[in-house]
C-alpha positions as CSV (number, residue, x, y, z in Angstrom):
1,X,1.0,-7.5,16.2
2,X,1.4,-9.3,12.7
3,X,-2.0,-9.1,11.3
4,X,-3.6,-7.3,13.9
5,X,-6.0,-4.6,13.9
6,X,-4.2,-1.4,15.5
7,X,-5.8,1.3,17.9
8,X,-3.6,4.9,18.6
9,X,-4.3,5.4,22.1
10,X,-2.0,8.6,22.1
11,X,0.7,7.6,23.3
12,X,4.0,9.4,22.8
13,X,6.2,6.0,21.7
14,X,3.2,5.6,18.5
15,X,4.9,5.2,15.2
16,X,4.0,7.4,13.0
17,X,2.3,4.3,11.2
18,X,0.1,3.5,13.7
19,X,-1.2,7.0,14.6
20,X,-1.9,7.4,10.7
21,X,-3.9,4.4,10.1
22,X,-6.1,4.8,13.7
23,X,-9.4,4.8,13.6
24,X,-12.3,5.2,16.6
25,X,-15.7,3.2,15.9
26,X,-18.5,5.9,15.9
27,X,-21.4,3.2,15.6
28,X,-21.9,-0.1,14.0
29,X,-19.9,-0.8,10.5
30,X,-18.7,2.5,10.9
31,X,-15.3,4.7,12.2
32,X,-14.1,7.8,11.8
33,X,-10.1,8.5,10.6
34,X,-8.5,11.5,10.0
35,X,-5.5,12.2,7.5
36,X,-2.2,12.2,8.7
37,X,0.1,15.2,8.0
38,X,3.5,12.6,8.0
39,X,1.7,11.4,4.6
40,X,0.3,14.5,2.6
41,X,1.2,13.6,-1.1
42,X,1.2,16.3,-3.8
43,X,-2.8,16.0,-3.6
44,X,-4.7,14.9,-0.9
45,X,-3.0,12.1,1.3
46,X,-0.5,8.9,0.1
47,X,-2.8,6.3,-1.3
48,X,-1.4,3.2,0.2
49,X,-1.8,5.1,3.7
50,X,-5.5,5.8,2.6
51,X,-5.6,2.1,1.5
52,X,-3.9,0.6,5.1
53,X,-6.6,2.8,6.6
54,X,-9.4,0.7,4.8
55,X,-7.9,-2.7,5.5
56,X,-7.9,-1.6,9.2
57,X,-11.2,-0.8,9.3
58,X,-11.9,-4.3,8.7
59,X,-8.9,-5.5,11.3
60,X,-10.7,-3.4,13.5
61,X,-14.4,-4.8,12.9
62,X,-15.6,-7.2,15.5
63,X,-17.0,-9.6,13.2
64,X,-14.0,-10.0,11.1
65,X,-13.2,-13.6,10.2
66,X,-9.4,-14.6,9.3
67,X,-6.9,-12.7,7.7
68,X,-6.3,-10.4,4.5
69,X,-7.0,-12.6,1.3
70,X,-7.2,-9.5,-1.3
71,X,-7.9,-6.2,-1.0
72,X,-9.7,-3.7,-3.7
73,X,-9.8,0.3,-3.3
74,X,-11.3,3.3,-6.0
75,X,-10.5,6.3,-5.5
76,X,-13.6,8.3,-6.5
77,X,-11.9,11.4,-5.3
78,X,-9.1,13.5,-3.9
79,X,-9.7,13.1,0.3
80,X,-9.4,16.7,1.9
81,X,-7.4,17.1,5.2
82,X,-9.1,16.6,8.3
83,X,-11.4,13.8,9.2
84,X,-13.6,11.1,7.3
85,X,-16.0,8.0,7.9
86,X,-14.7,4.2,6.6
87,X,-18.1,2.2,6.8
88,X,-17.1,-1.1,6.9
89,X,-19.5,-3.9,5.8
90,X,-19.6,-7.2,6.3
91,X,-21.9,-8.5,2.9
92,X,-21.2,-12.7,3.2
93,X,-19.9,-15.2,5.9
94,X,-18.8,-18.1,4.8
95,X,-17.4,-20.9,6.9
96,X,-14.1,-19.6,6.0
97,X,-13.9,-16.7,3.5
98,X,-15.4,-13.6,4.2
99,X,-16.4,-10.4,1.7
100,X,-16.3,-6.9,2.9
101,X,-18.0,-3.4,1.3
102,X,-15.6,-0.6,2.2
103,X,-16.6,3.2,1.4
104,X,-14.8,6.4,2.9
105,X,-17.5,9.7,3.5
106,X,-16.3,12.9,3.8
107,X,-18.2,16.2,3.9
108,X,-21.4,13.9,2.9
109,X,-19.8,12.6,-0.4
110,X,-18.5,9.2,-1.1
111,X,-14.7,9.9,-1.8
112,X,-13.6,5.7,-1.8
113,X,-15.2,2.6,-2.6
114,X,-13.6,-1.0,-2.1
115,X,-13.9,-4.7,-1.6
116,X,-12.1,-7.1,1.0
117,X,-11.7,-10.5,1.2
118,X,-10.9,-11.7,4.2
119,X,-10.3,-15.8,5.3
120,X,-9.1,-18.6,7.4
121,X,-6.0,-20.4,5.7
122,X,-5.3,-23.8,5.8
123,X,-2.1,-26.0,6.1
124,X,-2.1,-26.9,2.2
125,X,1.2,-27.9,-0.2
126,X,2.6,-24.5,-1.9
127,X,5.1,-22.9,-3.8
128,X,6.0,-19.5,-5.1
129,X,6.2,-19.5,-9.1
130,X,7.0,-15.4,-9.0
131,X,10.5,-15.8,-7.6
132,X,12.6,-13.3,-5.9
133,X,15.0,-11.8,-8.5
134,X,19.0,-12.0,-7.4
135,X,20.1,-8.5,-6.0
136,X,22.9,-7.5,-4.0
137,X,21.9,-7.2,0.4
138,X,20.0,-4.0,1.0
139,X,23.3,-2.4,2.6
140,X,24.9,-2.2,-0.6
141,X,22.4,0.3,-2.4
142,X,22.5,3.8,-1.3
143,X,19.4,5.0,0.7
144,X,17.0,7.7,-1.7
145,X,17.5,10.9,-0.6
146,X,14.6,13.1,-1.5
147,X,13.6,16.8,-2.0
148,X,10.4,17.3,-2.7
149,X,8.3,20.2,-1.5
150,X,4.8,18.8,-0.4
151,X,5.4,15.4,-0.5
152,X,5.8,14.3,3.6
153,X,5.6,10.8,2.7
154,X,8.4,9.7,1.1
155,X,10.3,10.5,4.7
156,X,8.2,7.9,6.3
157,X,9.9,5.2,4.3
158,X,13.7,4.1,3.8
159,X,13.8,3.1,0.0
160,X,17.4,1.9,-2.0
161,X,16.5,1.1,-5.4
162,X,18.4,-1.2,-7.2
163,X,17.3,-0.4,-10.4
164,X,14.8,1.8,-12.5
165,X,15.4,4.8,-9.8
166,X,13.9,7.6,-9.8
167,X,14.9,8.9,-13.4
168,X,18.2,11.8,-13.2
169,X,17.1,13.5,-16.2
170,X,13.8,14.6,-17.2
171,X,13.7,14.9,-20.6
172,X,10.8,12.7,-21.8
173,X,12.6,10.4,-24.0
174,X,11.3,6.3,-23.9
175,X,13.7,4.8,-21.8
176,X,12.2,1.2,-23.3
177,X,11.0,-0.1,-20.1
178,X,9.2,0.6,-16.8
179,X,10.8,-1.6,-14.3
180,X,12.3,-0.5,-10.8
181,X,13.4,-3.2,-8.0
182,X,14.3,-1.5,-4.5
183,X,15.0,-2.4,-1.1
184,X,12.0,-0.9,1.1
185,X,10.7,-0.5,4.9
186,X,9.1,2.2,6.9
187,X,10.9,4.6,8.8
188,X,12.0,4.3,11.3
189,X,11.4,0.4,11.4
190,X,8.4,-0.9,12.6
191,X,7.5,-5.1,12.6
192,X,5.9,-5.6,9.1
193,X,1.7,-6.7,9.4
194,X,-1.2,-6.7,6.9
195,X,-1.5,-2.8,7.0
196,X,1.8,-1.6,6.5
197,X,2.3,-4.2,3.8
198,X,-0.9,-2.8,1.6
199,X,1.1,0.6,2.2
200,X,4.2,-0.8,0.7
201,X,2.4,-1.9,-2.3
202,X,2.4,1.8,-3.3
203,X,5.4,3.0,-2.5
204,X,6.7,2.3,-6.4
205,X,6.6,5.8,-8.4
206,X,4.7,6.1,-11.4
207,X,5.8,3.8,-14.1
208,X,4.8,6.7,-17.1
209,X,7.4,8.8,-15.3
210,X,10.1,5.6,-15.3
211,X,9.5,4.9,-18.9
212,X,9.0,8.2,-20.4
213,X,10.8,10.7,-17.9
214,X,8.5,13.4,-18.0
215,X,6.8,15.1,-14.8
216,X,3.0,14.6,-16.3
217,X,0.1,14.5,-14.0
218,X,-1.0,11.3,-12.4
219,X,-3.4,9.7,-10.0
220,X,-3.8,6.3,-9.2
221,X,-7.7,5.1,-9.8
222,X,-8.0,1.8,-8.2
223,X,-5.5,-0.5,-6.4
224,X,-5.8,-4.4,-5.9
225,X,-3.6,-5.8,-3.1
226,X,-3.5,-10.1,-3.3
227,X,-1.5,-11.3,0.0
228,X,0.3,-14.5,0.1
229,X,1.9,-14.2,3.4
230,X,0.2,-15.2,6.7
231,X,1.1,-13.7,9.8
232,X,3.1,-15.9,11.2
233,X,5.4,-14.9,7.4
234,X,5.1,-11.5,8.5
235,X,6.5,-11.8,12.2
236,X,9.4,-13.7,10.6
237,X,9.5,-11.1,8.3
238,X,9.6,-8.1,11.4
239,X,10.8,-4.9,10.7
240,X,13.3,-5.9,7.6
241,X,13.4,-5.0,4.3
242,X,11.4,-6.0,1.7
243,X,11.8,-6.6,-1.5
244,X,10.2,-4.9,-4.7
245,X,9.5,-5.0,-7.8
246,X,7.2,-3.4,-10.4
247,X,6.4,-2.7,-13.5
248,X,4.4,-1.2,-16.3
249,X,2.4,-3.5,-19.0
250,X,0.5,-0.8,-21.1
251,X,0.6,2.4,-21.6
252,X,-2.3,4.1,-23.6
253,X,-5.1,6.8,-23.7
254,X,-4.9,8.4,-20.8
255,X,-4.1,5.5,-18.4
256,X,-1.2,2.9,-17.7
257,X,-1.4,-0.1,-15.1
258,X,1.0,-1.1,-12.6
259,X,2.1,-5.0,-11.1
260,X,4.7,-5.3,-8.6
261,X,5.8,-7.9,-6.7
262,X,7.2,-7.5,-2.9
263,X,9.3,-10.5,-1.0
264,X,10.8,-10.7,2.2
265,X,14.9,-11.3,2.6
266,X,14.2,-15.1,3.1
267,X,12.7,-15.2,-0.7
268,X,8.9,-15.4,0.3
269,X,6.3,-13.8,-1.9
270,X,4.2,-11.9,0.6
271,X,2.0,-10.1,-1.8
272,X,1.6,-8.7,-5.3
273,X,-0.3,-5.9,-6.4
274,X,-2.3,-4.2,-9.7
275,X,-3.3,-0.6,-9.8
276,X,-4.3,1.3,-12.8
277,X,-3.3,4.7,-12.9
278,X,-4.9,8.2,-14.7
279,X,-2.1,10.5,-16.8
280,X,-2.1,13.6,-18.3
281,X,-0.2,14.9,-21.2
């Protein structure tokens, strides 16, 4: 179902995925979603779950032309437990790109904002400049055990970092850089498509706590997904791992961004992603 729009119908074999990102139209441009327990965070629900949820509104929307092309989401404010609104709106048609409004309502207040860009692509020449840095095969890296009380979500994803892990001591000294690579895929496996990809994209802790180890307060503010892969990468890609990689490139007054990089085992470059994040001294 690479690419595809997905619909939980119930059913007791629904991965956890699936059930999380469901959404049932209410009227036209809009459905109502609900957040999933299997991907509470320390305040209000995961963001690349929330984000998954917005892309499938549009995967979901009758008039959808193509396939992800890029993918913008604010988050204006924390999302409460229980159930919410995506309005999905369709602003231009063009004979082969399409832009999208996307806002999430809950309790009458507009708690996301975001663009899409959907499209049809073409056979073309390409090449991937951003290479696939040389790591060892997934199997080699010990899987991240976690224990953290309150956040479900990191359960719902098998991560082995190869470097830049999760840091051992917490003692707030510069470790000089930001970057972490890992091995990543949900759990338990499910056959990568557009949605779980855009969760993947922030799956990569903050990058203030990688390069200065100290448990401040963050919160990502807005998150740009680009994706390179089509979908007939992602059904070679299936339920593997993928590669990523990501990294800090200022740090200052109150925010830091974020750019990471994610390729399947084969080498492609299926999409890269920007995020700014808010921090908290």
């Amino acid at each position: 179902m690479s690419g595809e729009a997905h619909f939980h119908a119930g059913t007791l074999n629904t991965h956890v995925f699936d059930a999380a990102i469901a959404l049932q139209p209410l009227r036209e441009n809009v459905f109502r979603g609900c957040t999933s327990p299997a991907y509470r965070n320390m305040v209000g629900p995961y963001g690349g779950i929330t984000a998954a949820q917005a892309l499938n509104a549009v995967l979901l929307h009758p008039e959808r032309l193509g396939h992800p092309v890029a993918l913008t989401v604010n988050y204006a404010a924390a999302i409460a437990d229980g159930p919410f609104d995506v309005v999905a709106r369709p602003a231009r048609t063009n004979r082969s790109t399409q832009h999208w409004t996307l806002e999430f309502v809950q309790a009458g207040q507009t708690v996301l904002t975001g663009t899409a860009l959907f499209g049809l692509r073409r056979e073309t020449w390409g090449a991937d400049e951003q290479t696939m840095p040389e790591v060892a095969l997934p199997a080699e890296y010990p899987v991240q055990q976690w224990d953290r009380p309150g956040v479900k979500w990191l359960s719902c994803y098998e991560l082995r970092f190869v470097d830049g892990g999760i840091p051992p001591v917490w003692n707030g000294q510069d470790q000089g850089e930001s970057r972490t690579r890992l091995w990543m895929r949900d759990d338990p496996p499910r056959p990568l498509d557009f949605a779980a990809l855009t969760a993947l994209a922030d799956v990569f802790f903050p990058r203030v706590w990688r390069r200065r180890p100290l448990m401040v307060p963050v919160g990502t503010v807005s998150m740009t997904v680009y994706f390179h892969a089509d979908a007939a990468m992602l059904r070679a890609t299936g339920s593997d791992y993928v590669l990523g990689q990501a990294q800090a490139q200022s740090l200052r007054g109150g925010y830091f961004d974020q750019t990471a990089q994610m390729w399947n085992r084969a080498g492609r470059l299926l999409a890269t992603t920007h995020q700014m994040v808010y921090y908290k001294e």
